[in-house]
Every structure is written in C-alpha cells, then in structure tokens.
N, C-alpha and C positions, 0 to 999 in steps of 0.2 A: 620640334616642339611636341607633334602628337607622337613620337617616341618615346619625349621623356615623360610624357601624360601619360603614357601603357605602362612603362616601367613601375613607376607612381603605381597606380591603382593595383599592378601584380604584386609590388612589393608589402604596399597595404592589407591584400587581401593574406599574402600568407603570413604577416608580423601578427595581424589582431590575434587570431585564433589563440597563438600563443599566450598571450597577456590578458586574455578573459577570464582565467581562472586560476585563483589565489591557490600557491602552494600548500594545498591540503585544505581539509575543515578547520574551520575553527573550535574552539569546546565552547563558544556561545551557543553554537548549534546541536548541541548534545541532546538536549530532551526534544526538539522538535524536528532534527533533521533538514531543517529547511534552510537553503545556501540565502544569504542576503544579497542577490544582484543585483544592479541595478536601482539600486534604492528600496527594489523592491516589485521583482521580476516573478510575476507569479509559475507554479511549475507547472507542467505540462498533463493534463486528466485523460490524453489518450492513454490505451495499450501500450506498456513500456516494450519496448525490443531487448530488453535484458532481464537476465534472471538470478537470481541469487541459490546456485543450488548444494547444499548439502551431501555428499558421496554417499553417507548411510544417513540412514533414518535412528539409529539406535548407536547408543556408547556411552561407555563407563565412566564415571567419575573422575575425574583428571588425568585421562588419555586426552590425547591431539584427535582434533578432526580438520578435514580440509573441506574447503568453501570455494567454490568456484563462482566469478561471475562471466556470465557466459551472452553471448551476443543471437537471435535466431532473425533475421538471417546472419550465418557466422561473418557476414562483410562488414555490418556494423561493426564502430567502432565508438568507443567514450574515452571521455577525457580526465574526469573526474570519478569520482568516489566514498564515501561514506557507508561504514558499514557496522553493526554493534550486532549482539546478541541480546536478546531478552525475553525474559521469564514470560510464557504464556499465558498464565495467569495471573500476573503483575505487569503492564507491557510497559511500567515506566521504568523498570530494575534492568538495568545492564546487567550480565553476568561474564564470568571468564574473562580469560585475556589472549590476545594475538600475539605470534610470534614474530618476529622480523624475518621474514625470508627474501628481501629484494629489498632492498637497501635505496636503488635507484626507481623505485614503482609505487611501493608501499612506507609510511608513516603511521606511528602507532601514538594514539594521543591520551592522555585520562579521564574518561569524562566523570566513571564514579567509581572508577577504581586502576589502578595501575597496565596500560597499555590495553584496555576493553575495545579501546574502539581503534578498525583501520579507516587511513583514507589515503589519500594520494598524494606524491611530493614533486610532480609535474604535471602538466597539461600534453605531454605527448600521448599521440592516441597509443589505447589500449585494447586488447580484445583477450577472452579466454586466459583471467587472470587468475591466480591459484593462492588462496589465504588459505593459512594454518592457525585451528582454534583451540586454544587448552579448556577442557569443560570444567568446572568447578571442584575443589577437591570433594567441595560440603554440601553438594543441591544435588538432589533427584524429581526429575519430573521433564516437563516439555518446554524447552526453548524454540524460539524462532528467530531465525535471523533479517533484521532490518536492515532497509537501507535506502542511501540518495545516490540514484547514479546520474552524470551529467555528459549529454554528447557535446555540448556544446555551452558556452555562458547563456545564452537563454533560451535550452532547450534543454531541461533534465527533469526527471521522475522522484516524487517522493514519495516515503513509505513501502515500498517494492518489499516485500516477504517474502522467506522461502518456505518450503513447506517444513512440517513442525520434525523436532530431533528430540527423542525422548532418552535423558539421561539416569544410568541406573546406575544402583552403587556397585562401586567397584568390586569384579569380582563374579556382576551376576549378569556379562554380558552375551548373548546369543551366540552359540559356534558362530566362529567365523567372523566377529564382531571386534576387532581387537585396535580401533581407532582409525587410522588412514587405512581407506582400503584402495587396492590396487585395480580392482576391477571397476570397468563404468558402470554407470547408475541408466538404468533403463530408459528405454527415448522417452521425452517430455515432451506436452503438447507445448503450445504459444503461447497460449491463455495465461497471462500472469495477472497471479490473485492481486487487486488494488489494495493496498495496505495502508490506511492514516492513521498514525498512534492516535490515542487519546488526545495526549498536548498539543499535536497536529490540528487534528483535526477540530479543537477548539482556537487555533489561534490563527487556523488558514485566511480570517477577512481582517487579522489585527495587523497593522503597521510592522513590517520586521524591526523599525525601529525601535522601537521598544521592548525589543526580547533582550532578556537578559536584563535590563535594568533595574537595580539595585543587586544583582547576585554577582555579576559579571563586568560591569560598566557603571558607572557612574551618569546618570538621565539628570536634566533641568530642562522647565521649559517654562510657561506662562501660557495659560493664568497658574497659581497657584493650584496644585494639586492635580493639574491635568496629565501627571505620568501616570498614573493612578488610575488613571479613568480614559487614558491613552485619547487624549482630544486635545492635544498643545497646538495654540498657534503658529508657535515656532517652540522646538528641540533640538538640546546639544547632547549629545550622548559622546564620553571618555572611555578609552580603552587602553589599557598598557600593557604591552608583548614586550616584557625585557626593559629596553631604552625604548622601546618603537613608543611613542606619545601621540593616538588617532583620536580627529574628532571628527563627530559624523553631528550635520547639521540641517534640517529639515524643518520645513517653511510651512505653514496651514494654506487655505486655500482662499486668500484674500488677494492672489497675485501681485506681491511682494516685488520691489526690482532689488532686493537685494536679504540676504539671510548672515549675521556676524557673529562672532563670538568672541569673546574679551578676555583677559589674562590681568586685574588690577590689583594693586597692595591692598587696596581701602574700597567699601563698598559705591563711592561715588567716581563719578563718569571726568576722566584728567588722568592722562599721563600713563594712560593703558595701551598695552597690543593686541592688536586685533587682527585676524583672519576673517575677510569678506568674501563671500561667497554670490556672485553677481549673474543674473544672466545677460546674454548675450550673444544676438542673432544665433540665438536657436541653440547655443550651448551655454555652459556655465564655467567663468572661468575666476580665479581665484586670487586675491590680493592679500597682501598685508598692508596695514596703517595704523595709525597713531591718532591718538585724543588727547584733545588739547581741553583745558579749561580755562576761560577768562580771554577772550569769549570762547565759549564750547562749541567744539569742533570736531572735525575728523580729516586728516588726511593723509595722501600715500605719497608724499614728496618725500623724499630722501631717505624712505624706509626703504631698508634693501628685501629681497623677493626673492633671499637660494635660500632660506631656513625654514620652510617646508614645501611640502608636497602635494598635487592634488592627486587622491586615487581614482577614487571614483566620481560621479558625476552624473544626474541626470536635471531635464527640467521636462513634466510633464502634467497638461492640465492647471498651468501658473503652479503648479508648486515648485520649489527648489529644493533637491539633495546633491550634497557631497560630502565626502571622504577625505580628511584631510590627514597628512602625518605632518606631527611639525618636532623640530628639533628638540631634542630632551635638552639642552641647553642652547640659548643663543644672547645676545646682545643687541638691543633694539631703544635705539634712544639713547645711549651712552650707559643702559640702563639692562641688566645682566636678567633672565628669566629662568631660572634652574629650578624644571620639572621634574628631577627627580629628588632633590632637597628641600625645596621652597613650597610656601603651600598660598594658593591666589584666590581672591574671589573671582566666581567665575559670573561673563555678565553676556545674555545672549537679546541681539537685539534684529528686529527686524522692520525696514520703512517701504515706503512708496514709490519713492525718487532716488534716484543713482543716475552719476553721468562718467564721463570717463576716465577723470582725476579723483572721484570723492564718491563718497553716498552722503545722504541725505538724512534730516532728520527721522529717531524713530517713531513715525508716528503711529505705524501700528503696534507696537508694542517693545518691549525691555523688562528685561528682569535683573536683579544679581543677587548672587547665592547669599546669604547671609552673614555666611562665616566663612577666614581661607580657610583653603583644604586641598591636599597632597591629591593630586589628580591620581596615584593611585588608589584612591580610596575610592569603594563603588559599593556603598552605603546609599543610603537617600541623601538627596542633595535637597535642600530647603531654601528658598527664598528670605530675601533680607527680611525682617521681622516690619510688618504693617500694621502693629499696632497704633501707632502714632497717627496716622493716615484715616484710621478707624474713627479714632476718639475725636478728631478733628471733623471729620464728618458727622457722627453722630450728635455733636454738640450742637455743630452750624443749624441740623434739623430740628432739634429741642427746642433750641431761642429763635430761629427765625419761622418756620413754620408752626411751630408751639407756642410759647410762651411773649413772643413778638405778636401776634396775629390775636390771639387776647386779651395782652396788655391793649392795642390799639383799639379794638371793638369797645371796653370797658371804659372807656377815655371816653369817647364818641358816645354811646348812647346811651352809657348809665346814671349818667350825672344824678336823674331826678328819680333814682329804684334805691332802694331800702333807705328813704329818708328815716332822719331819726337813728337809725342806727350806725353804731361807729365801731370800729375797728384801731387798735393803740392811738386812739384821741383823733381819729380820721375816719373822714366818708368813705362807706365801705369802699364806695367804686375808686378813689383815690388810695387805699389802703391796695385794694388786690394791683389796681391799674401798677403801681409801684414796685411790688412784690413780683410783679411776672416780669418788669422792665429791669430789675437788678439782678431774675435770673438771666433774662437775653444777655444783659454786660458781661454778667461773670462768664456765662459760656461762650458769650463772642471772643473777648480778651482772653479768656484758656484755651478757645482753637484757635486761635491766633497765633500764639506765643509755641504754641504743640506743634504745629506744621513749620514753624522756622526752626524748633530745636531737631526737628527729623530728615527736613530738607539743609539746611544747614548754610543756607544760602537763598538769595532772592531769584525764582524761577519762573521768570516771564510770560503771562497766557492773559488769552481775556477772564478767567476764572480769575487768576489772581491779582489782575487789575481791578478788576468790579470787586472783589473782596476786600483789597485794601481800603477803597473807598468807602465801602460799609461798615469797616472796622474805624476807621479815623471818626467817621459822621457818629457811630455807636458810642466812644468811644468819650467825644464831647458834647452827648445831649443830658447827662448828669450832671456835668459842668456847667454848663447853661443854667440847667433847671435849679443848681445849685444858688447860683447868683442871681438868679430871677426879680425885677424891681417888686418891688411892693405891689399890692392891688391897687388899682385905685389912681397910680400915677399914669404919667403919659408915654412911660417908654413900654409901660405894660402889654398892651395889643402889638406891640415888635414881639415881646420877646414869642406871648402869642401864636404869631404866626409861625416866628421861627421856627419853635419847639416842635409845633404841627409839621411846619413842611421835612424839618429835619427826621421824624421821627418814621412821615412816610416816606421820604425817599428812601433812610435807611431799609426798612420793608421789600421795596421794589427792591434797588439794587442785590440786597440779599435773594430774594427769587431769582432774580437774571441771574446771579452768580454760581446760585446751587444747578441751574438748567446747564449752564457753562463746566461745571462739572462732571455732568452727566459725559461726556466726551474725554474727559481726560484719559488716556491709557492708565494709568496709577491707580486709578480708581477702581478700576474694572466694574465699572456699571454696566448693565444690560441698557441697550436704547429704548426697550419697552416704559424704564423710569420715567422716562418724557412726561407720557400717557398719564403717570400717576399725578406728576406735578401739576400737568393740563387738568385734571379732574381736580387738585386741588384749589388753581385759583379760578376755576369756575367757582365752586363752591362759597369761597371766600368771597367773591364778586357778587353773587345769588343772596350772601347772607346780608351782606351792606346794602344791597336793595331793599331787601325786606325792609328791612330796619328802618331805611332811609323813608322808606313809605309810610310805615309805623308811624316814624316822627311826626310826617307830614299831619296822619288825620288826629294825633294827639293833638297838635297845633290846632286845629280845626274846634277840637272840644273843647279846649282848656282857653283859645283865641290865646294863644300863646306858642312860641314852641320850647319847649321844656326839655326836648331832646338833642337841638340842633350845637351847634360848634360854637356859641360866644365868644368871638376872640376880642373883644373889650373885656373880657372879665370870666377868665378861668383860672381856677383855684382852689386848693383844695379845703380853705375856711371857709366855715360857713355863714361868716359874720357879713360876708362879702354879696351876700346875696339876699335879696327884701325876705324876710317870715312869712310871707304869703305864698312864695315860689317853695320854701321847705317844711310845709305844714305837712304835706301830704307828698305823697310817689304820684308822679305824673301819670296820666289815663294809661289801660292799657299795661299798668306794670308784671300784671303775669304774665301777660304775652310775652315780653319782653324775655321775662327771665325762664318760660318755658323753649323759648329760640334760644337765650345763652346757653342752658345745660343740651340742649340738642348741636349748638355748635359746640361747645368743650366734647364731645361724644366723637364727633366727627373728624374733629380736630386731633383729640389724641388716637383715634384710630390713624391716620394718617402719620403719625408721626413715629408711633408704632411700625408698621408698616414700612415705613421709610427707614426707619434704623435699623431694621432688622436685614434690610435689602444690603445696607453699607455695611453692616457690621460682617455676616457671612459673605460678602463678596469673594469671587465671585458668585451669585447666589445660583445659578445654574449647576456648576459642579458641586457646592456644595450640598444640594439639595440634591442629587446623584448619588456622592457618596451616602449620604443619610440614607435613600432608598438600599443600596446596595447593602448598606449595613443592617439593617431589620429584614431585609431576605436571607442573609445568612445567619 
C-alpha cells in the first residue's frame, strides 16, 4: 500500500509540471503580456533570473538580429515564454517579425502584425534559447524587447526588457554591424531592469478576466454593465480557437455554491444546457444538466458528461473560476447544439445551494443575453432588454407612493376645505381625491399587465403574491364606488366602510409589496432602498397624526368634528350634508392646506427619488459610469 502511495505522489509530482502550461501564449495576452493562471495567479515582483539579451545594440533596417534568453545562474531553467519587440517610444506598437528557427521550442503568433511575437510550443524546460528577429524594413529609431518568461505555472516574470537596439536605415550601419553577429556580447551584470508596459501596469489589480473582452472574447455578466466597470457578480467570458468552443466562468464574492452558464433557443429559463461549475471539498468540479420548465427546474439525470472538458480550476476566498471547453457540436436532450452554426442566448446564473444531484435556485442572481448570438462573435454581449421591468416599477411607485398616498389623505381630511368651490360639478376634495385614484388604477392595471407581457408567465414570490392581491382589491374599488347605494339608505355605512377598508388595505399591501421587491434579483435594487421606504412611511405615518390631531382641536372649536371619517354619510353631494356644516371651511383650514402642499413636496420628492433609483438600476454602476464619463 505505501508503495503504491510513493509511486502516486512521484508519478504526480513529475505529470503536473508538464500540464501547467498552455502550449504557447495566447494573442489575448498580446498588449499586456500577462499569462491567465490560475484564474488569476499574480506574477512574481522579485529579481527575474532571466534576461532577454540582444547580441548588438545597433542594426539596419531589415537585417536579422538574434535575441537570446538566457538564465544567471546558467542552471536555471524556464518553461515558457513570450517575447515581442517594441518601439521605445511608443511601447504599445509591436514592430518586426520572428523567424521560425526551432519548430520544436519556438511558435510565432500575430498579435499586430504577421509573426511579431515568439512564444513557446511546450512546457519542456529550456535554458540559453536563441530567437532570430527581422527589424522593420520602414522604422529607424530604438526598439526594446519585451517579455513573459515562466519557470513554472505559478512562478513567472513580467515585462522583463532588454536593453534598447537602435535601428538605422539601411546602409548606415557601423563597421562591423552587419545583423547577427558572431561574437559575444560583453559580461552582463544580474540586475534585470523591471519592465511593466503601460497596459500592464495599468491593469496589474484588474481581474484577467476580463482582458480582452469585447476585442477577443465575447464577456456577460450581471448586473448590467459591470464588464465595463469590471465588478460582475458572476461572468462568462467566450473564446473560439478554431472548433475549440472555451468558457471561463467566475463568481463575485458572495460565496456562491455554485457558478452556470446556459446555452437556450429563447431568452427564458426551459429546455437549456447547462455547464455547472460547483465547489467541492476544496475543489471545483464540473457538471452538465438540463432545465426543465413546468415546474422549473434543473437537473443532471440522464444528461451525459463526455462533451466537455474542465481546464482550468480554482476556488479561492468563496469565489469560483473555471475553464471550460465544450464540444463545438453535441446532442443534449434529443436536442442538437451546433456552436459553430447556430446562434444561442447565453444565460449565466449563479445561487446559494447546490447538493450532489442538482443546484439550486438562482437566488443570487441570472442574467440572459438579449439576443442569440454566434458564440464566435466577441462584440459586446448585452443583456435581455429591462425595459418592461422598468416601466412596471416606476408606475407601482407613481400610484402607490404618489398618487395613492394623496388620493387617501384628500379623502380623510379635506372634506370641509375649499367649501363652495367646485371642480367639473364636484367638491374640490372629491374632484382631486378621484383624479389621483383613477391615476393609481390606470397605473396599477398598466404595471400589471406590463410585467405578465415581459415575464410571460406566472412567477411565484411573496412580491408577487402581495401584488396580486393589491391589483385584484385596486382593481374592484371603482367597481364598488361605481354601484355605490344611494345616500341616505341603509346599506349606505357598508358600502362605507368597505370602500375605506378596501382602499387602505390596498395602500398597505402595496408598501409590503414594493419592500418585497426590493429583494428581487431582477430588480437589482441596492438594499439601502429599504431606508428610503422606512423614511417614507414614517413620514406618511407623521402626516396622519398631525392631521389627525388638527381634526381633534377643529372638533373642539367648531364642537363638531368636521374633519373626522362619517361612515353614515360619505359622498361627494353636497345636498347630503345640513347648510350649516358647508357655509364655511372648517377651523384651521390654512393649516390644513399649508400641511397638504408641504406633503405633495415631500411626497413627489420621494417618488422622484424612487423612480429614478428603479429606472437606472442598477443605480450604483450606473452612477459609476456617469462619473467615468464626465472624467473623460
């Protein structure tokens, strides 16, 4: 047993080395040099042991020069490689191009122009390797040469420069100067110059994840706009080498037990395949499964598990990355996926809970791209369109924090302010109380109807339980008010009350629903909204008291109360009420109507406020890009 335990751990130790580094650079790494390890393996800031050296310092215009990388102490040895040339004073311009001379060591890749850049085509060590470099037929001036060299997958140097080679035109190059030269280049100290290009060294604390996206890869993530501002919850980023079909997927820092990515005909959640990316004791390992809808679901029964691959892999600090290649075509569901023909919305979702058959719901979050699209395509990827989501929100806010919230105030304590005057053959307060309660309907029943035409389907939460039922009670208090008996009869003080109660529950439940909201993933509310709404029905709570007090000492002066709720006898004639109660505006009417314009103030500030939060949602990034954009 502890023989075959030795074998094991020798045979491990010498298999890794080989398979930690990808045959060659890739050309995403072109302008920054920096290898993507690890999800994201930062380089090494010592003293490199290799040097990138030059044989001459001087040479002609499209003569050959050779490049040496060389090891001090000469034992050292590397594994990898990356190396360009570029203009000194431009250090993002690649120049010239390499020759092929080791077919088995050296790969010549494009990054901005025809064979510019070398790198390596195995991981077998190397030491005291020799590049040959053609100098440009059409540039004079000082090149340097750049570069990534790696001892190991996470141990390598970047930016390593050699010292500078100044190109003259052809013709005016110094005796003796005549391209490769044969003699050695004089002893060199240790001391290698630290070199971070520009794009480096602006992008050494950004996510590797997101290099390259839109120029090279195809990025989506959520919230909306966070490739942009490189702060995604969860991101898929696409890459196509040929048929190779990679997707690299990476989790924010909400410790996720699971990261997925979806492949569907139609932008809703049924009949997709999916690649899960799950941790597990200590690693991450990788599934395929299926969504089901009716009921909506996910699982990994019967889906088979050879039509892709995990590459890479990490999990660190609760987040999750991996690497995935999946078949440029496969069959999954009786149901054909052809990545290099077919074009899919792509949908990246990431939850809580995962167990050893399934994951769980997303509760922290989901997105899907808007539109299909040819996963060759590395454009900007856009999210399905939220307008509808929007408009639905911003309405709920209008009529029930607005125009709900003073319809009811106007009901309650105006009855006896602006007597005498009328509005289309109505007491004012019954004119506006009406006009604000017919905009709540229409905006309730428009975001109503607006979130089932978007969602397209009944989708189960306490949000949209408590909303139902404030749309139904909304919905039939026109109806009611419509049929309402006559003044004066007996079933009058029903309906009364009904109207009352009906008209405040609807109120409430509309608050509970919108706070219920605040939690939705879809939404992407910041939690701070809480706070707003808390500060809202204080206020609203604050204003009924006044009020309520008001009432009390108008009652006291008038030995009447003139403001209070008569449910024997509410209505909008005036025939219905003695000539003594509507000679005059009850005690106290300025006050009154100095408190309503100071709550209408308060109130459409908040409403303000409130839509403006749902409409830029999410309001954080967006209020980011804004900043970013008046800096530039």
């Amino acid at each position: 047993m502890w023989s075959m335990l030795s074998v094991v751990v020798v045979l491990s130790a010498l298999i890794t080395p080989s398979i930690t580094l990808p045959n060659g650079a890739p050309t995403s790494v072109c302008n920054t040099l920096l290898p993507f390890h690890g999800g994201g393996i930062p380089p090494l800031t010592t003293t490199s042991p290799f040097r990138i050296t030059p044989v001459t310092s001087v040479i002609g215009s499209g003569q050959v020069l050779q490049v040496e990388i060389e090891s001090f102490p000469a034992s050292v040895v590397f594994k990898g490689f990356m190396v360009q040339a570029r203009n000194r004073q431009a250090p993002n311009q690649v120049l010239g191009r390499f020759e092929l001379t080791d077919e088995d060591a050296i790969k010549l890749i494009n990054c901005g122009g025809q064979d510019d850049t070398a790198t390596h085509t195995n991981t077998k060590t190397k030491k005291d390797l020799a590049l040959e470099w053609i100098a440009p037929s059409d540039f004079t001036g000082e090149i340097v040469f750049n570069g990534t060299i790696a001892q190991d997958y996470d141990k390598f140097w970047v930016g390593i420069e050699s010292s500078p080679v100044k190109i003259v035109a052809s013709g005016q190059s110094p005796p003796g100067v005549v391209g490769i030269s044969t003699s050695r280049r004089p002893p060199v100290t240790t001391t290698v110059p630290s070199y971070v290009s520009p794009t480096v060294a602006k992008t050494e604390s950004v996510d590797p994840i997101y290099q390259g996206c839109g120029d090279i890869k195809g990025c989506f993530g959520f919230p909306e706009g966070c490739v942009d501002s490189q702060s995604c919850q969860a991101i898929v980023a696409t890459t196509v080498q040929g048929e190779r079909y990679i997707f690299e997927m990476k989790s924010g820092s909400k410790r996720p037990a699971y990261i997925a990515v979806g492949l569907s005909m139609d932008d809703r959640m049924g009949d997709d395949s999916v690649i899960e990316c799950v941790p597990e004791q200590g690693t991450v390992n990788a599934y395929a499964s299926w969504t089901f809808a009716g009921p909506y679901g996910v699982s990994r029964e019967g889906i088979a598990q050879n039509f892709f691959r995990l590459l890479e892999k990490t999990y660190n600090d609760g987040e999750i990355y991996c690497r995935v290649e999946r078949d440029a075509v496969s069959t999954v569901k009786g149901q054909k996926f052809d990545l290099i023909n077919g074009k899919y919305h792509l949908m990246v979702a990431v939850g809580s809970k995962a167990d050893s058959t399934h994951v769980s719901y997303h509760d922290i979050g989901r997105h899907v791209s808007g539109a299909p699209m040819a996963l060759a395509e590395v454009g900007p990827v856009m999210g399905r369109g939220k307008l509808m989501v929007r408009l639905h929100g911003a309405f709920m806010l209008t009529a029930w924090i607005g125009t709900a919230s003073l319809g009811i105030l106007l009901a309650r304590y105006f009855r006896q302010t602006w007597v005498g005057s009328q509005l289309c053959g109505k007491d004012q307060w019954f004119a506006w109380h009406r006009f604000m309660m017919v905009i709540t309907w229409t905006l309730t029943i428009a975001g109503f109807i607006i979130i089932f035409v978007d969602l397209g389907r009944w989708s189960p939460s306490p949000h949209a339980f408590v909303g139902l039922a404030t749309t139904i009670i909304c919905f039939l208090q026109p109806i009611g008010a419509y049929f309402r008996p006559h003044p004066g009869t007996k079933r009058r003080p029903v309906f009364n009350w009904l109207h009352w109660l009906g008209g405040n529950l609807a109120h409430i439940l509309a608050i509970v629903a919108i706070f219920f909201a605040v939690k939705l993933q879809k939404a992407e509310l910041p939690d701070w909204l809480d706070f707003i709404l808390i500060a809202f029905v204080a206020f609203h709570v604050i204003m009924h008291l006044i009020f309520s007090i008001g009432g009390c000492v108008t009652d006291r002066r008038n030995s009447q109360r003139v403001t209070s709720f008569p449910m024997a006898d509410m209505t909008p004639s005036r025939n219905s009420m003695s000539s003594g109660e509507r000679k005059q505006d009850a005690a106290f009417g300025g006050f009154r109507k100095v408190m309503l314009f100071f709550y209408t103030l308060i109130i459409v500030a908040f409403v303000i406020a409130l839509v403006v939060i749902v409409v830029l949602a999410p309001i954080e990034v967006t209020v980011e890009s804004i900043k970013k954009q008046i800096m530039n």
